[in-house]
N, C-alpha and C positions, 0 to 999 in steps of 0.2 A: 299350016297350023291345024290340029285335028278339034274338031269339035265336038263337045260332049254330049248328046241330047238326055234333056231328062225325061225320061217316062212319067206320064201323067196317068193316075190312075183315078179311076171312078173314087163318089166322095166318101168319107169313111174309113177311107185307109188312107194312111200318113206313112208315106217310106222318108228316110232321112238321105240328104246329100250322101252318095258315094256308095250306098246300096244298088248293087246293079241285078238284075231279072238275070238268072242262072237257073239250072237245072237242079231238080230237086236230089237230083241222084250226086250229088255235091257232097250233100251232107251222109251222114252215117249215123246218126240218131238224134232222135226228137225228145224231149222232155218233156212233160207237162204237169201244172201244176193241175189240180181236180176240184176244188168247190171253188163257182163261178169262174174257170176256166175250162176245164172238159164237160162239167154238169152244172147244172142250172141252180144249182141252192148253195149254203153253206151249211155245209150236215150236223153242224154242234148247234146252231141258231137252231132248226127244227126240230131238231129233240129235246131242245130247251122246249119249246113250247107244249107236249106233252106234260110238262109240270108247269105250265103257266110261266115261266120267264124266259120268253123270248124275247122280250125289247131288252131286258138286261144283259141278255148273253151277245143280241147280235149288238146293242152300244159297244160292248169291247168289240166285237170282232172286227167293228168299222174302223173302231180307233186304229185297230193294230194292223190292219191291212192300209191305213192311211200311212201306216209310219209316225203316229204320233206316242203308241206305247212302242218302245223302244225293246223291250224284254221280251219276245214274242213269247216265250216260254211260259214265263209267269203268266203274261195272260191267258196263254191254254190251260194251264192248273186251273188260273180264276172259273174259265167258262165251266170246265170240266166237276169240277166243286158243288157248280149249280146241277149238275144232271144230276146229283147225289141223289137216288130211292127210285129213276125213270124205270121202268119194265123192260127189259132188254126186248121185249114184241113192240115195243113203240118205235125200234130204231127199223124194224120190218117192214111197219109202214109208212115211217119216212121212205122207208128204198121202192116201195110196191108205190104209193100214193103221187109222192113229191118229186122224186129224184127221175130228170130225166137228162140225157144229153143236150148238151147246146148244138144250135143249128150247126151242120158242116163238120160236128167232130167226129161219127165214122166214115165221113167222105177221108177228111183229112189222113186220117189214121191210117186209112187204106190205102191210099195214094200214096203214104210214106214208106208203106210195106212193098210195095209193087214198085218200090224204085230202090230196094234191097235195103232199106234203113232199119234201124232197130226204133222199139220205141219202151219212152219210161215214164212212169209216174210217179210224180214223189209229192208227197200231200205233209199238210198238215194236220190234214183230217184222221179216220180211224180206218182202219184195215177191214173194218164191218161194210164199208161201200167200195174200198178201193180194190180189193179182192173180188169184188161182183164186177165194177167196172172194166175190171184187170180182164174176166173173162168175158165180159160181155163183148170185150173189141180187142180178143187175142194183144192184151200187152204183155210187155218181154220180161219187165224187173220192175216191182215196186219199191216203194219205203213208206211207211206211212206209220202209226200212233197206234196203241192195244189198249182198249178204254179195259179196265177191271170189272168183270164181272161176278157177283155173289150170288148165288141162291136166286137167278133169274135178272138180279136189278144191281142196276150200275150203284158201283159205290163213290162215286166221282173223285176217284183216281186214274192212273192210267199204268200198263205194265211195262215195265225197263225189258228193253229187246238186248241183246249179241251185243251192236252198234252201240248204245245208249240210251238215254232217256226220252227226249223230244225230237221229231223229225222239225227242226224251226228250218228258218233262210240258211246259214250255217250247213244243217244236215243236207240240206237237200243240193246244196253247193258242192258240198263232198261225196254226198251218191252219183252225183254228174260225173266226176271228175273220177272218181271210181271204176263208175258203169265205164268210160270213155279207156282207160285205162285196160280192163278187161278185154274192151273189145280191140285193144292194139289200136286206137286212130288219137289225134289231136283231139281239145275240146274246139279247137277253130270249124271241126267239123262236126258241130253238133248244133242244134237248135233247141233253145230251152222261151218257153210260152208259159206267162202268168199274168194275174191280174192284181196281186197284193204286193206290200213293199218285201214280205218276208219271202217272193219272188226272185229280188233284184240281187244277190248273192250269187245264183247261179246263172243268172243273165246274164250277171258282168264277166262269168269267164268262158259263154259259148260264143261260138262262130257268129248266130244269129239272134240275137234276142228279138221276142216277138209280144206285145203287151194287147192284150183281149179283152176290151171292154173295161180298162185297169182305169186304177188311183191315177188321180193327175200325177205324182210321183213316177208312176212308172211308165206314162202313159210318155215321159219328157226323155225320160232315159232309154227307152227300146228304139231299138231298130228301126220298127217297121210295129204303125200301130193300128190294130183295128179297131174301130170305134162303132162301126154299124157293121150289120151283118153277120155268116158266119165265121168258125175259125176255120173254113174251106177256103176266107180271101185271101190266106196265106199262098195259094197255090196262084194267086196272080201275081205274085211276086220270083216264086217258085215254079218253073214248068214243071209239072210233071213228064 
């Protein structure tokens, strides 16, 4: 009779039965979600507070990343409503000021490039940080939200892309399966990382989902969950 051993791994990281330590060169693209998963803030809460309502904007954002507003969409119109008059230089220095990566995301990024992966980012955020992000750690393909801008200052709308209207859980589930498509491979071999419920869409159709410091929601449904530390613990799961 063969016996199975489980790998025990330092505390903070939660692998589930039947998750086995494999090579990272396995997979063929990473996905990642970007505010409070590649970067440390959520970029619509901080430019709320340039006009004074950041506790309004981030209470939805909590809601909606808990999974208790069900509408992702709607809710982004709500938050984005509130930036109505902000200075498009206040989102500069949210990028200059606020916005930094979380611990382990250009190790990780790195180590997914150096074992021939592609990597993507699909936000619900705006293209004003994910296009910086995009280049500050060589990513391959975004998707991400075009806040409207007038004469300098957000009019709190957002602009309809090619694609559509909102990158929600939805979109970002079909830029996976897209990007994956593209690149000729299964999504069995891809890795999609988030920390909101509007994550779990495209978690439920990659190879490995991976939950970062997530919603108890998603923190029940991934894979393989990191709760302390950074998103470089993925790589103890993952040989590079």
């Amino acid at each position: 009779m063969t016996s199975h051993t489980a790998h025990t791994y330092a505390p903070g990281l939660d692998v589930k039965p039947g998750v086995n330590k494999r090579p990272l060169s396995d997979f063929k693209l990473i996905a990642f979600d970007m505010d409070s998963t590649l970067i440390n803030i959520e970029c619509v809460d901080e430019i709320a507070d340039a006009v004074g309502r950041k506790a309004e904007v981030s209470a939805i954002t909590e809601a909606a990343m808990r999974g208790e507003i069900t509408d992702y969409k709607e809710s982004l119109r709500q938050r984005v409503a509130l930036l109505k008059g902000v200075h498009a230089d206040s989102m500069e220095g949210v990028y200059r000021e606020r916005l930094r990566l979380n611990p382990g995301a250009a190790e990780l990024v790195s180590a997914c490039k150096k074992a021939g992966m592609k990597v993507l980012l699909v936000s619900g955020g705006f293209t004003y940080f994910t296009d910086r992000v995009r280049d500050e750690l060589a990513i391959d393909f975004t998707r991400s939200n075009v806040l409207e801008i007038e004469d300098g200052l957000l009019t709190g709308r957002m602009v309809d892309q090619p694609w559509g209207d909102i990158c929600d859980g939805d979109e970002k589930k079909k830029m996976l399966l897209q990007t994956c498509a593209q690149l000729g491979i299964s999504p069995l071999q891809a890795i999609a990382m988030g920390d909101g419920a509007n994550d779990l869409p495209m978690m439920s159709v990659a190879g490995l989902s991976v939950a970062y410091h997530a919603k108890p929601q998603v923190r029940e449904q991934a894979m393989v969950a990191i709760n302390a530390g950074g998103l470089n613990r993925l790589l103890e799961v993952l040989q590079p």
